[in-house]
TITI-805895 format. One line per 5 residues: number of its first residue (from 1); for each residue x, y, z of N, C-alpha, C, O. Coordinates in steps of 0.02 Angstrom, whole numbers. Layout:
<pazas>
NUM	X/Y/Z/X/Y/Z/X/Y/Z/X/Y/Z | ...
</pazas>
This chain:
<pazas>
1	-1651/-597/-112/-1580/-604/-113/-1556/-612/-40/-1580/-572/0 | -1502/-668/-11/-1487/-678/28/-1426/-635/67/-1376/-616/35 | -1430/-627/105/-1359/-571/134/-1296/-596/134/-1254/-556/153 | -1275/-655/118/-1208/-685/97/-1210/-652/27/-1169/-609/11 | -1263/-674/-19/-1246/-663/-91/-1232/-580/-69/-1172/-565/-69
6	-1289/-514/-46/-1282/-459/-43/-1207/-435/-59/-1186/-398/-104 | -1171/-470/-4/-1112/-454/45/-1061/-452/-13/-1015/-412/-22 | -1088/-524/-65/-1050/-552/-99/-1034/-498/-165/-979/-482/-186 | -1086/-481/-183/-1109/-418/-243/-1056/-386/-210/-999/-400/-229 | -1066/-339/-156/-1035/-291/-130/-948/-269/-140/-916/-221/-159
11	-932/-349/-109/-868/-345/-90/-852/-347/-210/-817/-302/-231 | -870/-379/-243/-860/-386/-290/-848/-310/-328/-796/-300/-359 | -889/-269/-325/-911/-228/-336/-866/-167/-320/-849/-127/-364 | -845/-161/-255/-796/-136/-242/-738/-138/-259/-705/-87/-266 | -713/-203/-271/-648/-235/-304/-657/-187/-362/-619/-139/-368
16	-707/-198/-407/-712/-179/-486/-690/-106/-457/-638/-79/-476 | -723/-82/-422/-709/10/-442/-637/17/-429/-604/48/-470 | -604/-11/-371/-542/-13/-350/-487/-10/-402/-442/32/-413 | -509/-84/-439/-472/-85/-505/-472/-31/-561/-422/-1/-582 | -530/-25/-581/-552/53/-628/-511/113/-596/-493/159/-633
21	-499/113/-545/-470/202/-518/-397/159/-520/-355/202/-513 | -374/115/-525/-305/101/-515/-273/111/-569/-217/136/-573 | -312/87/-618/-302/97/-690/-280/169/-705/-245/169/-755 | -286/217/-683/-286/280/-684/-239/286/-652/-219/335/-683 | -188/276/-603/-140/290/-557/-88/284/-610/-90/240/-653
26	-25/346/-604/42/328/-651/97/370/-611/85/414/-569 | 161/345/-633/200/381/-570/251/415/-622/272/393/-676 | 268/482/-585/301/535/-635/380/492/-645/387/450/-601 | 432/496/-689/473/512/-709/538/538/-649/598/524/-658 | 521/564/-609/564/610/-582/569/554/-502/609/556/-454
31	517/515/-515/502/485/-435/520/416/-450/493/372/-416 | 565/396/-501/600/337/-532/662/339/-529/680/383/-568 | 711/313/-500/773/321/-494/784/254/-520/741/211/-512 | 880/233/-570/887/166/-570/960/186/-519/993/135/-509 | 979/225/-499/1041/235/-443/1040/187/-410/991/177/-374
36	1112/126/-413/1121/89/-349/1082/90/-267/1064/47/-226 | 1082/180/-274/1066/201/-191/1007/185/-182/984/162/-129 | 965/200/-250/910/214/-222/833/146/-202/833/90/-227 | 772/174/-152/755/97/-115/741/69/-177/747/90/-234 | 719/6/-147/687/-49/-203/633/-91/-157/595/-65/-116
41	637/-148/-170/604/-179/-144/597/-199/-71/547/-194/-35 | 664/-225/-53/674/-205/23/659/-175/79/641/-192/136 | 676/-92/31/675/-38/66/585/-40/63/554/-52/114 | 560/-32/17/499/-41/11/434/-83/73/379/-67/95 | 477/-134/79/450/-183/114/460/-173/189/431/-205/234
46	509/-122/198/526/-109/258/489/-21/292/479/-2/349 | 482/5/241/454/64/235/373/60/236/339/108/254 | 345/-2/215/260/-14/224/253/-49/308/209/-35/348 | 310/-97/318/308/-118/387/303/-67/452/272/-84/503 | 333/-9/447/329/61/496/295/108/467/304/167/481
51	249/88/420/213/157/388/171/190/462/168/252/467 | 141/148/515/92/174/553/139/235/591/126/294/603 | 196/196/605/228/243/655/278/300/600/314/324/644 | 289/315/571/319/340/516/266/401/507/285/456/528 | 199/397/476/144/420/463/140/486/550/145/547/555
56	130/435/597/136/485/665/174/538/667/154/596/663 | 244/516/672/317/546/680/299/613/625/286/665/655 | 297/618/555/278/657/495/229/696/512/230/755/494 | 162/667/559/125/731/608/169/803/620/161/862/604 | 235/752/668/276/810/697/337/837/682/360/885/711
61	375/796/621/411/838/592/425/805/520/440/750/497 | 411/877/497/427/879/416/493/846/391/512/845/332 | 523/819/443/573/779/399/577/703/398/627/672/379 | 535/684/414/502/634/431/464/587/343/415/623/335 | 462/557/309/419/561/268/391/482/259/432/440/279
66	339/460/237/296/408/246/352/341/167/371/283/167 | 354/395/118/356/335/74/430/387/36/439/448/36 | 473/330/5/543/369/-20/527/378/-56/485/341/-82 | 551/445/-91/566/463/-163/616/522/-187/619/579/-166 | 663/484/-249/634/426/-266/653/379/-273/713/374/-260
71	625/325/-294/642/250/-278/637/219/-337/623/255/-385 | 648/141/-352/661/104/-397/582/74/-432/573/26/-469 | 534/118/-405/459/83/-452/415/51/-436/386/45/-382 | 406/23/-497/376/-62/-440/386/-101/-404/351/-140/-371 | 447/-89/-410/463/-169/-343/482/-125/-270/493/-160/-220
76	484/-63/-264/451/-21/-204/390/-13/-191/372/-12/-133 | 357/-6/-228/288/16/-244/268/-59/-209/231/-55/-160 | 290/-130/-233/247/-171/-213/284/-202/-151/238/-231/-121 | 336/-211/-119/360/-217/-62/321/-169/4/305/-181/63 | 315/-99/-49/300/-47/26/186/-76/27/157/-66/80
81	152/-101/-23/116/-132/-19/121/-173/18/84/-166/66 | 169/-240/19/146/-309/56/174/-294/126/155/-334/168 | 208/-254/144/223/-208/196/188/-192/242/197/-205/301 | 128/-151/207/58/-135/253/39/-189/249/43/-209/307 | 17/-235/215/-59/-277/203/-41/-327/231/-85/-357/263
86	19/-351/230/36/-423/255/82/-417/319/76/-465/358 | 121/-372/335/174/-362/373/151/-302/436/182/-295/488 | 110/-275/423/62/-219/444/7/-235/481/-26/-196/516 | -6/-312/468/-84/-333/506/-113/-301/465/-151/-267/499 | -123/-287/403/-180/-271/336/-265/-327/394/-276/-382/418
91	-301/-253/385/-358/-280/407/-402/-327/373/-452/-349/400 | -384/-342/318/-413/-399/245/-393/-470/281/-433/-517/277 | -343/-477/309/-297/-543/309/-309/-573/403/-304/-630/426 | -325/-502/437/-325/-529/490/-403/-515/535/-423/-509/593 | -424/-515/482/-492/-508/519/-525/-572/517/-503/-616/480
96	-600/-584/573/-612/-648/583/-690/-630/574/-721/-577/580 | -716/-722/549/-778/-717/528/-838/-709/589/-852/-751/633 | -851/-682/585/-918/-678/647/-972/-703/616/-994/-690/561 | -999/-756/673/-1060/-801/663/-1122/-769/676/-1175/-800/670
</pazas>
């Protein structure tokens, strides 16, 4: 077996478990708001963009907190996602192939 294919298994493989434990993730009731006020997507998207420095700051004070709640769901949930991954320099998107 060649170490591209290896690599290839690997990264596949990982995906699968990723997905299997995600499957399992559910969000309480209480951490769902439909209030005008509360974030959504936006906020979401803006809240994954400063997660690094956000995350620091919350080191040093408890009032500080990484992710709102609560907030409007999924479309926080997936803003504060493309936030990190895309808006964040997500290490998936900006990493480079070495020869």
């Amino acid at each position: 077996m060649s170490a591209p294919t290896s690599n290839k298994t690997r990264l596949i493989g990982a995906c699968a478990l990723l997905l299997l434990l995600s499957a399992c993730a559910s969000q309480i009731d209480v951490g769902v708001s439909d209030a005008e006020t509360a974030p959504g997507f936006l906020w979401g998207l803006w809240h994954g963009f400063i997660f690094p420095w956000s995350f620091i700051g919350s080191l040093f004070s408890p009032d500080i907190a990484v992710y709102a709640v609560p907030n409007k769901g999924g479309w926080y949930d997936f803003g504060f996602f493309l936030g990190i991954t895309v808006l964040g320099g997500g290490s998936f998107f900006g990493s480079k192939r070495r020869d």
